[in-house]
LODO-780508 format. One record per residue (C-alpha): residue in three letters; z, x, y. Coordinates in steps of 0.2 Angstrom, whole numbers, plus 5000, padded with zeros to 4 digits. Layout:
BEGIN
ALAZXY
...
// end
This chain:
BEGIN
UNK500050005000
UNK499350095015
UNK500650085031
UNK500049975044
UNK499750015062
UNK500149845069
UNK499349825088
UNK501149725096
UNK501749755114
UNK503349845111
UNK504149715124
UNK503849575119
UNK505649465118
UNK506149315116
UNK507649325129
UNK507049345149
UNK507749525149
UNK506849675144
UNK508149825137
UNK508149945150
UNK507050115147
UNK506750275158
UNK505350405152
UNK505050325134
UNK506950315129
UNK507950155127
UNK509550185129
UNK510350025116
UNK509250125103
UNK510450285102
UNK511150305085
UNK512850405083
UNK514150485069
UNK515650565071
UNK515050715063
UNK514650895072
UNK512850825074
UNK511650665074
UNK509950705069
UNK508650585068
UNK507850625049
UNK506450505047
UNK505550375055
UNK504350265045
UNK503350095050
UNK503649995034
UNK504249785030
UNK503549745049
UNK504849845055
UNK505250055060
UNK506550095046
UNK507650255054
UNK508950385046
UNK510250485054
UNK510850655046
UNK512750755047
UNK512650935045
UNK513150975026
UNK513650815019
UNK512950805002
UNK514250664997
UNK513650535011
UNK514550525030
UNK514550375042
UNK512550405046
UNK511750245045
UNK510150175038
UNK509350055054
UNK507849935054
UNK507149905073
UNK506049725075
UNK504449705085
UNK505749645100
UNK506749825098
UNK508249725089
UNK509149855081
UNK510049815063
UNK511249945056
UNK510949905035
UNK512749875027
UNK511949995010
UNK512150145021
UNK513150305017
UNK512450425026
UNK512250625022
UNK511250745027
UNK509650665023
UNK507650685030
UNK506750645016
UNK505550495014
UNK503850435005
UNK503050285003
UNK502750254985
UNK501350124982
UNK501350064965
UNK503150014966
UNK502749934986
UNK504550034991
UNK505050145003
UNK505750304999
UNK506950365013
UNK508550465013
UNK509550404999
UNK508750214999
UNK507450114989
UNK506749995004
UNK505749844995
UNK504049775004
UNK505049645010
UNK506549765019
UNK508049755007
UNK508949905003
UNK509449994987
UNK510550144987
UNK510550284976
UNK512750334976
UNK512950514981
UNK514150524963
UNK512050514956
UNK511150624963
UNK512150734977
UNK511550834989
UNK510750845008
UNK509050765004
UNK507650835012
UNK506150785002
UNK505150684990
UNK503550684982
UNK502450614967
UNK502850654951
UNK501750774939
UNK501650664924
UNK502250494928
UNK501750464945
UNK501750274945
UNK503450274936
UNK504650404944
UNK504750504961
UNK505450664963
UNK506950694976
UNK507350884983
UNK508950944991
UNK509251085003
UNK510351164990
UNK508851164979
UNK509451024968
UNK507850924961
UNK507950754953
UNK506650624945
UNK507050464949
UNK506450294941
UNK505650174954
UNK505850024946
UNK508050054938
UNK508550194951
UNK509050304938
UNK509150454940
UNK508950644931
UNK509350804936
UNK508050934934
UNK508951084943
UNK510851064948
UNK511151064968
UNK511951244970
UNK513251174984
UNK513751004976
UNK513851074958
UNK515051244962
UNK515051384949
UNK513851434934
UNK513151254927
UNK513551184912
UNK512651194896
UNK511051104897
UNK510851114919
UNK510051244928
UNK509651314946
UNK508351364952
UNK508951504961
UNK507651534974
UNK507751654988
UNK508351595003
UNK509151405008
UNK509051275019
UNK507751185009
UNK506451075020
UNK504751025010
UNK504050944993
UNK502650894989
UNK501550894974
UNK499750924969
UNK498651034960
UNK499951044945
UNK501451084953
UNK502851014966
UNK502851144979
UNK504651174989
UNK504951265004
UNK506551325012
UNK506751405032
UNK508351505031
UNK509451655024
UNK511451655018
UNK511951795027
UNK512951865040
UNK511451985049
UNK510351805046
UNK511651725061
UNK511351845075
UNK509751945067
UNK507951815068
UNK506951965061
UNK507551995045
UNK506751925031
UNK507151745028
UNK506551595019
UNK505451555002
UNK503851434998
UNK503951414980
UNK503151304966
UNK503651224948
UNK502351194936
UNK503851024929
UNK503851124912
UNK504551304914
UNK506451344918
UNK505951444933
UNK505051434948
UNK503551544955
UNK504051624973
UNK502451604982
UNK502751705000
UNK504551755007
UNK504351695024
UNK505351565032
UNK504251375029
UNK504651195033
UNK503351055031
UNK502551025016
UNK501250905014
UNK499250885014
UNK497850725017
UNK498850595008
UNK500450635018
UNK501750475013
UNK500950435000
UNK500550604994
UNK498750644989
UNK497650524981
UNK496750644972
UNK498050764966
UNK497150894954
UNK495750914970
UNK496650874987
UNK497251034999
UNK499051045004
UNK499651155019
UNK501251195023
UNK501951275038
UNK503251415044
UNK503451585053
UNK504251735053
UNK504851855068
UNK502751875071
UNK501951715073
UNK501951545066
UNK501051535051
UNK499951395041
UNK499851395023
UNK498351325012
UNK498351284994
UNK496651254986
UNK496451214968
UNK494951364966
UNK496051484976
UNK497751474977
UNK498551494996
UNK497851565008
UNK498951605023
UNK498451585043
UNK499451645058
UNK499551535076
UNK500451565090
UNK502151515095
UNK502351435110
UNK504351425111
UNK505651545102
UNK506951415102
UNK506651375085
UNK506851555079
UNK508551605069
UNK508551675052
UNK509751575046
UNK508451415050
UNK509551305058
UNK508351285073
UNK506951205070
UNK507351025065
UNK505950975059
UNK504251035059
UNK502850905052
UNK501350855051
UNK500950675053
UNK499850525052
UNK499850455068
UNK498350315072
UNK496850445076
UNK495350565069
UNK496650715066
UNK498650725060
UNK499850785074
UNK500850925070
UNK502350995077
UNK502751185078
UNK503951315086
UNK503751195103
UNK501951125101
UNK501250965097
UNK499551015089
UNK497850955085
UNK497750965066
UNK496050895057
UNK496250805043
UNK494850905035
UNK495851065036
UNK495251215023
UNK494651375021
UNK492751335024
UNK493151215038
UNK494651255046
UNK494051235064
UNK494951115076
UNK496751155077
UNK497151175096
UNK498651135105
UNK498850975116
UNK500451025124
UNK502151125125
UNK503751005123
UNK505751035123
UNK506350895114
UNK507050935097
UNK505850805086
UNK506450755067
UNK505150655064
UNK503950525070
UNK502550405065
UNK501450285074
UNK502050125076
UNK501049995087
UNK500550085101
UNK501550215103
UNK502150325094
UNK503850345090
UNK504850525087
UNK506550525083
UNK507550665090
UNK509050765088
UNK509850755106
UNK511850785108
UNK512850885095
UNK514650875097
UNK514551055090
UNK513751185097
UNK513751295079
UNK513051475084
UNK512451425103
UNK513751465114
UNK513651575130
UNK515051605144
UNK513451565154
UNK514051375149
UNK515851405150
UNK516751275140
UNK516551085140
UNK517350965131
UNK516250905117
UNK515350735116
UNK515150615103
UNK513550665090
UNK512050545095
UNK510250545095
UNK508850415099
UNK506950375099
UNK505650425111
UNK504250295112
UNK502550405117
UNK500850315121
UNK499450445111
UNK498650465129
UNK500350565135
UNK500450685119
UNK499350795130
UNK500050795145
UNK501950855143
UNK502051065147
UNK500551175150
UNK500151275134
UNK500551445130
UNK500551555113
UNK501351715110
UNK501251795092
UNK500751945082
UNK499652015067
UNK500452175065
UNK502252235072
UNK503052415069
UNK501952425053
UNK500952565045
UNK499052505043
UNK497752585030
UNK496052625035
UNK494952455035
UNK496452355028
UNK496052185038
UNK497552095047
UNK497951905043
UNK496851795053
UNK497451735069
UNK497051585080
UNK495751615092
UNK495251415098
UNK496051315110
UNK496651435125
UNK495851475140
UNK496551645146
UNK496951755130
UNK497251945127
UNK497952085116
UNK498952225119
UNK499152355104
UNK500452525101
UNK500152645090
UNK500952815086
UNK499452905081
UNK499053075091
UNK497353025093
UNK496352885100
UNK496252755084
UNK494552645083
UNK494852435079
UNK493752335075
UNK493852145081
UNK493152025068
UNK492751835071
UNK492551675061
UNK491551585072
UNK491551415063
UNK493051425052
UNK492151435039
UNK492751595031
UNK491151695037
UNK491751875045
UNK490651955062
UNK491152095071
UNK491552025089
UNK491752205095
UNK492452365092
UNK493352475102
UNK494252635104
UNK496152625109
UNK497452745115
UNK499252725109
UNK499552595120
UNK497752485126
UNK497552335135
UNK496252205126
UNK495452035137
UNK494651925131
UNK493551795141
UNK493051625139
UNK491451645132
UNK492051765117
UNK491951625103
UNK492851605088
UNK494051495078
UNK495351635070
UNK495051825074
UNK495651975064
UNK495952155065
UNK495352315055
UNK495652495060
UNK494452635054
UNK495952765051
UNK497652765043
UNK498552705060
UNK500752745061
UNK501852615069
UNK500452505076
UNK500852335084
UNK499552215091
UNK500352065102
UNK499251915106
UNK499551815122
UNK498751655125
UNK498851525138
UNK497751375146
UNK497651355164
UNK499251275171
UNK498451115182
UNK500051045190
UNK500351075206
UNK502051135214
UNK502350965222
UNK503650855210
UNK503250675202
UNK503950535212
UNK505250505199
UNK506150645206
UNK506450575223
UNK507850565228
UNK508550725219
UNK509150825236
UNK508250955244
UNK509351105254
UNK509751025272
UNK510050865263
UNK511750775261
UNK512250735244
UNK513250695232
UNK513750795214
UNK514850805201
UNK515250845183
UNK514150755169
UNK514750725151
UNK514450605135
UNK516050545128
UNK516650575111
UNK517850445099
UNK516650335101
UNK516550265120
UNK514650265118
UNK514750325137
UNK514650455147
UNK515850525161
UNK515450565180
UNK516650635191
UNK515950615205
UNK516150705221
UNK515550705240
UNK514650835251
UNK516250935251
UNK516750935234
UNK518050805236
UNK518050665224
UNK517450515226
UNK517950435212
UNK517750425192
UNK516350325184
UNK515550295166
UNK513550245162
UNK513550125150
UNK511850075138
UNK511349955151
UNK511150105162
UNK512550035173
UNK513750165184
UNK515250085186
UNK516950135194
UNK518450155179
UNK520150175185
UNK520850305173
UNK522250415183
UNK521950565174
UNK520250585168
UNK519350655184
UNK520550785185
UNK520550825166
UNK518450805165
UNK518450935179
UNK519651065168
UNK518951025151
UNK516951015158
UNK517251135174
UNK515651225181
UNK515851395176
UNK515751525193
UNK514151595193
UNK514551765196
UNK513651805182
UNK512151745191
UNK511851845209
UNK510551815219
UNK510251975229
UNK508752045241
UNK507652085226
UNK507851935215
UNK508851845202
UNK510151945193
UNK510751865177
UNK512151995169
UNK512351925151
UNK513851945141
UNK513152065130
UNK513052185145
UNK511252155149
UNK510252115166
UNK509052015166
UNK507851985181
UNK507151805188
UNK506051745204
UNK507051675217
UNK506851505222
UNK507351415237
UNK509051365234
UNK510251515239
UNK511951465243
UNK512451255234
UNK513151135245
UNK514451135232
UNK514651305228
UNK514551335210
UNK513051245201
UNK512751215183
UNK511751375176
UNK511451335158
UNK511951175146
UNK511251115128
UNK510250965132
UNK509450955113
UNK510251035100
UNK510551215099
UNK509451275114
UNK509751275133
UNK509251235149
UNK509451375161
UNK509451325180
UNK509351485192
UNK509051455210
UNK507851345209
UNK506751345193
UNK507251275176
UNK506851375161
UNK507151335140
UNK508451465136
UNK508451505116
UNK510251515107
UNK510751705106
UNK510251705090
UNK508851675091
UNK508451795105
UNK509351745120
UNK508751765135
UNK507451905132
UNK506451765126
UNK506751615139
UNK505351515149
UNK504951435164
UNK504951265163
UNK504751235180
UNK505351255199
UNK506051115209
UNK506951185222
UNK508251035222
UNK510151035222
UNK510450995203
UNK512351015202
UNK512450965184
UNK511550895167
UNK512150835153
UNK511250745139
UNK511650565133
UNK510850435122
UNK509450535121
UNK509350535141
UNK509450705153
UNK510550655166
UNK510750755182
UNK511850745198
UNK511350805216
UNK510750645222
UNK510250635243
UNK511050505252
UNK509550445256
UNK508750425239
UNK507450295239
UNK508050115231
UNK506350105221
UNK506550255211
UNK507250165195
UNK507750345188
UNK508950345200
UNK510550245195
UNK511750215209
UNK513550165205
UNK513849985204
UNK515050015221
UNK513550085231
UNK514550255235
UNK513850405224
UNK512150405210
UNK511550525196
UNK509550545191
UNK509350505174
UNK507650505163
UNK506950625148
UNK506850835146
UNK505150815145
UNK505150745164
UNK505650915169
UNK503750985166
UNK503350855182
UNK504550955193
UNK503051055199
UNK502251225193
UNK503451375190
UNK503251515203
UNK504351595213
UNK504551775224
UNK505451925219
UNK505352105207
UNK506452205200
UNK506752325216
UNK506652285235
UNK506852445248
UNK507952495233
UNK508152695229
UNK507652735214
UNK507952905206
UNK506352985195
UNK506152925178
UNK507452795181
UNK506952615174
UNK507052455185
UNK507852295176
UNK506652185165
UNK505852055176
UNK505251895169
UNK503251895169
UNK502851755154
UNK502651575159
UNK501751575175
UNK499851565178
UNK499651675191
UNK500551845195
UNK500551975208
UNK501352135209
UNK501452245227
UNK502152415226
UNK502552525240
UNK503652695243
UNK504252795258
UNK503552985249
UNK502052985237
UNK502552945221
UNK501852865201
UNK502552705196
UNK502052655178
UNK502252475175
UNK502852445157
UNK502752265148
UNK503852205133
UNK502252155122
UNK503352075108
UNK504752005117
UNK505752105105
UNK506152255119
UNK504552315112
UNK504152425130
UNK502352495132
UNK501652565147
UNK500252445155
UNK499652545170
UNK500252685182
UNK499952655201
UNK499852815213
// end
């Protein structure tokens, strides 16, 4: 039974009142737990209704997550069969007519069946058709490598490989593991003979501060052996291919891909029954979802949504994926747009479609930063983000950073894996070696994607080169060959399309003050023990309070009379002092508490109005948003790079005091006085003295283009051979770079090709 793509307007209700909605999220729609996380794990249009899962972090014996079912009116039902877990599986299995999602069995008609935890334990994270019985059993996967086959029609359930955290200790006679490299299983699917599994992370201690060790495992079972085949030991995530929810409708013939990365790039797997795998590199456009111990990524897919190709989602990227994909036609993938929402899954459903996010964490796990300083922690909650098609394309201007070789001795005419050459306007290469000689590359091309090889040029390069390449230089992926034995040679792609915003803000942000402007600010927070609100302490242009006030779901801002909680949200969520963060005649100085300095463009903000301003806070799980005079950047956790791989997101020049994240909402404070009545993203206390600006992360991208003035020395004395502090140069479209001395001198600019502190010398100026 194929899932529908029913064509209703989404607000269509029989009461007068449509439920309030800013930026594609509706507030009554947030899901919580009272669990350290609430993510979103599958979303899937089935019974005339969007069937929805939430997950807890590592509850493979069920937790207060609920099932939901949301009607054509957005009526949302929480389903009394619900017990939770950690779950982000699901598949529609069309013989049966049921939906397979999370622990449940969904009937075509929408009632529930669980599957009890005491069954079949574990954090469920995948299902797929079954090698030998496909119209009579479904296979489950957990992220502790337990695999069951489960009857469609009884429930019943069998163990095929124990789940290594529910069953503790060697298994008993009769069981088995399947004791793969790696954990934090994410994938399955079957075809060609065998159930394929993937997992995205590594159990140990250099795996929670270190995202370039070696990490991860695609695997595959043949459903008769006691062991399973390690395909590639790289760090993978979605598995699936044509059929996607269904899984393939011609098993022994249909591709599958699967997707996943490693400190490099991102890469894209291809299985073909003639071939085997066959394994592809794409750029990353966002580090955020690095970390070797996988807990950052949440969930990559590749989906169905309504049109000529699947969407795909990858490290920050929401791709262009043809349905067609393989190795003699694997033209087509292109990015349509950067994003910062942390996405679970989504589907089309009517005519949007619908992604289901993981927003507030109550915990922070590895991601915390005296950058933040310490807020008190909100209730776990997450929500939907209704998209129309037409917008996937428009959210943050594209970019693509990733690499071929890193570090690596290369032999003579040994070509590199193919990288993706299609879809960006501005692209170049920058290469290191350690040779003593000039080393010759060759640059080969397949122009169609259809696996045919030509020679795009070649070119003779000293131990650090420079390599542009212009719009006319075609191609679908690109690889490298060098005609010598080459030491310790990187080569670094850098890709971006042109950036066509302009530096003026959407209207939506009017009303957020400008410097000169009187405002009003305040601390921001989601309450926990299940208020379902969220805190402002307001205060005025001096920093005195106003008052204490709680936004509701109705997007309502009223006044509480609670004695005690402004003075205790401005203790237990107080802005940190920025003197971390100084602003001086060259530029930004950001000192990190590792000891580093890191160097921004200055903006127009200077001195706050209210003195100290929010710097960085967790919007969407386990990354940041970074806020420095002016500009607003994606900050990775620290372990997955920290600030040597953060972002512009955009400059705004606004008076943001604070953020916060709630019911799937960014919420900011520094709103004008004179904020205009018809900007409905701002919401104005119900007593008409103070307002707060809320709407989506995504908005920010609106805020205008990033830019910004400034360089890592200004009339500064420098003594010879002395390096400057790093200074930002990814992320913005155009960049200019003015050096001038008192006595005649060389400067050699050097670039971090990588990222990684990966230094080379780009040019020396006399």
């Amino acid at each position: 039974m194929k899932p529908s793509y029913l064509l209703f307007a989404l607000l269509t209700l029989t009461s007068n009142a449509a439920p309030p909605q800013l930026s594609g999220i509706y507030p009554h729609l947030a899901m919580f737990n009272s669990e350290k996380e609430c993510g979103t794990g599958a979303v899937v249009p089935w019974a005339d209704k969007l069937w929805v899962i939430t997950y807890a972090p590592h509850q493979p014996s069920g937790s207060d997550d609920k099932i939901y079912s949301i009607s054509k009116d957005l009526t949302q039902t929480i389903h009394p069969e619900s017990i939770g877990g950690t779950p982000a599986n699901r598949m529609i299995h069309k013989e049966s007519e049921q939906l397979f999602i999370g622990p449940y069995a969904v009937g075509k008609s929408g009632e529930v069946r669980a599957i009890p935890y005491d069954k079949m334990p574990g954090r469920h994270t995948g299902n797929a058709r079954h090698l030998t019985d496909p119209a009579g059993k479904i296979y489950h996967a957990t992220m502790e490598e337990g695999i069951y086959e489960v009857d469609v029609k009884t429930l019943a359930v069998t163990e095929l490989f124990a789940d290594s955290q529910a069953q503790k200790g060697q298994p008993p006679k009769g069981r088995r593991y399947a004791n793969l490299p790696g954990y934090h299983g994410k994938g399955l699917y079957s075809g060609q003979g065998v159930l394929i599994y993937s997992n995205n992370g590594e159990k140990s201690k250099d795996a929670l501060s270190n995202p370039r060790i070696p990490s991860g495992v695609l695997a595959e079972w043949d459903g008769k052996s006691d062991s399973w085949k390690v395909v590639r030991r790289n760090q993978f995530t979605e598995v699936t291919g044509p059929g996607g929810i269904e899984g393939n409708a011609n098993p022994s013939t249909d591709r599958i891909w699967a997707t996943g990365w490693d400190n490099k790039s991102a890469i894209l797997a291809l299985r073909e029954p003639a071939t085997g795998w066959t394994f592809y590199r794409i750029p990353k456009a966002s580090h955020s979802y690095d970390g070797a111990h996988g807990w950052n990524t949440e969930w990559p897919r590749i989906r169905e949504i309504g049109e000529n190709d699947f969407l795909m989602t990858m490290h920050g990227s929401l791709w262009r994926f043809p349905k067609t994909f393989s190795s003699t036609n694997s033209a087509g993938i292109s990015p349509r747009s950067n994003y910062l929402k942390v996405i679970g899954d989504f589907a089309r459903w009517g005519n949007h479609v619908v992604f289901g996010c993981d927003d507030t964490a109550k915990a922070e796990f590895l991601n915390k930063r005296e950058a933040k300083g310490e807020i008190a922690a909100a209730q776990s909650q997450s929500n939907l983000w209704f998209v129309e098609p037409d917008q996937i394309d428009t959210f943050g201007p594209e970019i693509g950073r990733g690499m071929v070789w890193e570090t690596e001795n290369v032999a003579a005419n040994t070509p590199s894996d193919s990288f993706l050459f299609n879809g960006y306007e501005q692209r170049c290469l920058h290469i290191t070696h350690s040779n003593n000689s000039d080393v010759d590359i060759v640059l080969e091309i397949d122009i169609a994607g259809n696996g045919q090889w030509k020679i795009l040029r070649e070119i003779s390069l000293k131990p650090s080169s420079y390599v542009s390449f212009v719009k006319s230089d075609p191609g679908t992926w690109i690889r490298l060959r060098t005609k010598q034995d080459v030491k310790d040679i990187t080569a670094a792609f850098s890709y971006r399309n042109d950036d066509k915003r302009s530096t003026a803000a959407d209207p939506i942000f009017d009303g957020i003050a400008r410097p000169g402007q009187e405002l009003t600010g305040g601390i921001v927070r989601a309450l926990d023990e299940n208020a379902r609100t969220m805190a402002f302490a307001a205060t005025d242009a001096s920093g005195a309070s106003i008052g204490y006030y709680e936004l509701n779901e109705k997007l309502e801002l009223e006044p509480i009379i609670k004695e005690t909680e402004p003075a205790w949200t401005q203790e237990h969520a107080a802005i940190p002092k920025n003197d971390f963060l100084v602003i001086d005649e060259a530029s930004v100085l950001f000192l990190d508490q590792d000891g580093k300095r890191w160097r921004l463009p200055k903006g127009e903000i200077g001195k706050h109005p209210l003195g100290n301003y929010r710097v960085a806070r967790e919007i969407v799980t386990e990354r940041d948003i970074f806020n420095a005079d002016g500009t607003i950047y994606e900050l990775p956790a620290r372990n997955a790079g920290g600030l040597i791989k953060v972002r512009p997101i955009a400059t705004h020049n606004r008076l943001i005091h604070d953020l916060c994240g709630y019911r799937g909402l960014l919420v900011m404070s520094g709103v004008s006085k004179d904020a205009p009545t018809s900007n409905k993203h701002i919401i104005r206390s119900t007593d008409g003295k103070t307002a707060i600006w809320a709407g989506n992360i995504d908005d920010l991208w609106k805020l205008g283009k990033a830019r910004g003035i400034g360089g890592p020395w200004n009339d500064s004395k420098v003594k010879s051979n002395t390096k400057s502090d790093p200074y930002l140069m990814t992320g913005y479209d155009k960049k200019l770079l003015t050096l001038t001395s008192s006595v005649p001198t060389t400067i050699t600019a050097e670039i971090d090709i990588t990222g990684n502190g990966d230094w080379a010398p780009y040019m020396s100026f006399k």
